[in-house]
N, C-alpha and C positions, 0 to 999 in steps of 0.2 A: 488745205483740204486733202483726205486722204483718199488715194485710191484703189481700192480692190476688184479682184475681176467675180462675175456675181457666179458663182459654184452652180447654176444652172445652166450657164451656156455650157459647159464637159468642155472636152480635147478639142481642142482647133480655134479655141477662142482668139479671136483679133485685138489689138491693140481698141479698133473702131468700136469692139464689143465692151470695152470697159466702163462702167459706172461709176460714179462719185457720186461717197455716203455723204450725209450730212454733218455728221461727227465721228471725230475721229476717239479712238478708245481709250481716256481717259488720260490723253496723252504720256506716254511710255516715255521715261527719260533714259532709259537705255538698261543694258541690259547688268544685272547684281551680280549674279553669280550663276554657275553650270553647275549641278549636284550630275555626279559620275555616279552608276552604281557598279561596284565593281565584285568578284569574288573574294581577292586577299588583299586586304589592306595594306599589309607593310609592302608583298611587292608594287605596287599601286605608287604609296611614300616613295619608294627609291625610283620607280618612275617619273612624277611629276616633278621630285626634287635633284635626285642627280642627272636627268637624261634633261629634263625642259628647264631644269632651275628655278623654280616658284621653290620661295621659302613658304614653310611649314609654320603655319602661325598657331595653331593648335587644336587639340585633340578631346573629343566625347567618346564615352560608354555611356551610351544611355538605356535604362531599362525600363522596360515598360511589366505590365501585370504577367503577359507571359511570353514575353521576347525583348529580345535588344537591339540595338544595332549601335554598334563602332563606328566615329566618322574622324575627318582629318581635313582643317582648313589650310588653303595653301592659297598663297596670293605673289604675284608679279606685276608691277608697275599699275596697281589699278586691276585687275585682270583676277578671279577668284574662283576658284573652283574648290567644290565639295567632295570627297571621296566619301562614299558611303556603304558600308558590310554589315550584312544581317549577321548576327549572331546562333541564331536558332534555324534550321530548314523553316519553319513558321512563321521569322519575321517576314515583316512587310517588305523590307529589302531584299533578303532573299526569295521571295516570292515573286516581287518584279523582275529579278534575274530568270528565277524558273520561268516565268509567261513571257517576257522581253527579253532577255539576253542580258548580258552587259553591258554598259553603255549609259546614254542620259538619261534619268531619274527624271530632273525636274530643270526648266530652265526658268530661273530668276526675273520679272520684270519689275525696272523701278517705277514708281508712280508717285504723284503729291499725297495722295488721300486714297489710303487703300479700298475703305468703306463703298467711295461711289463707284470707283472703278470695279470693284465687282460687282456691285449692282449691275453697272451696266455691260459687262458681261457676261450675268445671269440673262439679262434681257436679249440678249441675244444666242441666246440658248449654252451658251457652256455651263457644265454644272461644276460642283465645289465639291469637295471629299473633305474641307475643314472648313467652321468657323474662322474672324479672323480672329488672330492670337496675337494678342498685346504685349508688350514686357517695354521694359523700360529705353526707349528710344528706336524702336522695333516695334514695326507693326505687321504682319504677312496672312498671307489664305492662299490655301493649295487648291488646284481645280484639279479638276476630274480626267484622267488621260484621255485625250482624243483617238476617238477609233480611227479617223479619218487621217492623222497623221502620226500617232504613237507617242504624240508630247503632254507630256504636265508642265503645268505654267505655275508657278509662286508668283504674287502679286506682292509688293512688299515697299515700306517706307522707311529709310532711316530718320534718324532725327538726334543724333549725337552718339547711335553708337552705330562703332564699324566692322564690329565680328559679329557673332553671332553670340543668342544668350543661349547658358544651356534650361536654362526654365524655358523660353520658347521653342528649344526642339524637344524637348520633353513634352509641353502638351502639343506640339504637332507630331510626336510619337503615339502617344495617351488618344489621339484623336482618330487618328490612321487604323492603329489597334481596335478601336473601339466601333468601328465603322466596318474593318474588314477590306478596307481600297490600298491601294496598291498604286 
């Protein structure tokens, strides 16, 4: 059973004041990966690979209708992060730099079955900035950034592949762009 503390009791909440939901949320098998957004990518590269050691598993330019964004996969022991640069003042990337800073874009959860899991996340009011996007042993949907704590959440399932497709950040670019979210 999972427990959360209900966001109506505010600051002072007690351990005694804690709830237990009925269902927990579509059970999360842990976490995929960190998309970083950062300003310059290669310094970022010689960051995450010469200073922390994650090899560098590979590399997007993705374009979309009227923006891009550059990214670079880097993975250690299981452990995977996204480095992600807008290309244009206009992309979506550099635009959540402008309004958030640099820092985490989006954090990764894994799940069985993307589909119910945001359903019932929608039902519990988070909203989505993308359909989910299919590709071939890949399945994910981005939620909406939290005012309340500044995070986006990917919901995502593998199913025999272990990078990323670049058709799948394409249309979760294509989607982003087209929407206007950030």
């Amino acid at each position: 059973m999972q427990k959360t503390i209900d966001s109506k009791l505010g600051v002072g909440a007690t351990s005694d004041d804690i709830r237990t939901t009925a269902s927990p949320v579509s059970q999360f098998r842990g976490i995929d990966h960190i998309a970083i957004a950062v300003l310059d990518l290669e310094a970022s590269i010689q960051f995450f690979r010469d200073v922390l050691g994650f090899e560098l598993k590979r590399r997007f330019h993705i374009k979309g209708r009227a923006t891009g964004m550059l990214s670079a996969e880097f993975e250690s022991r299981g452990i995977r992060f996204v480095l992600c640069q807008g290309t244009e003042p206009a992309s979506q990337v550099s635009e959540l730099v402008r309004r958030h800073g640099v820092g985490v874009a989006h954090i990764a959860l894994e799940v069985d079955d993307v589909d119910a899991a945001v359903e019932t996340l929608k039902s519990r009011g988070l909203g989505f900035d993308t359909n989910v996007i299919r590709g071939p042993g890949l399945t994910q949907a981005f939620s909406s950034r939290s005012i309340e704590t500044g995070l986006s959440f990917e919901i995502i399932h593998r199913d025999g592949e272990s990078g990323f497709l670049e058709s799948n950040v394409q249309q979760l670019f294509d989607q982003l762009e087209q929407s206007g979210k950030y």
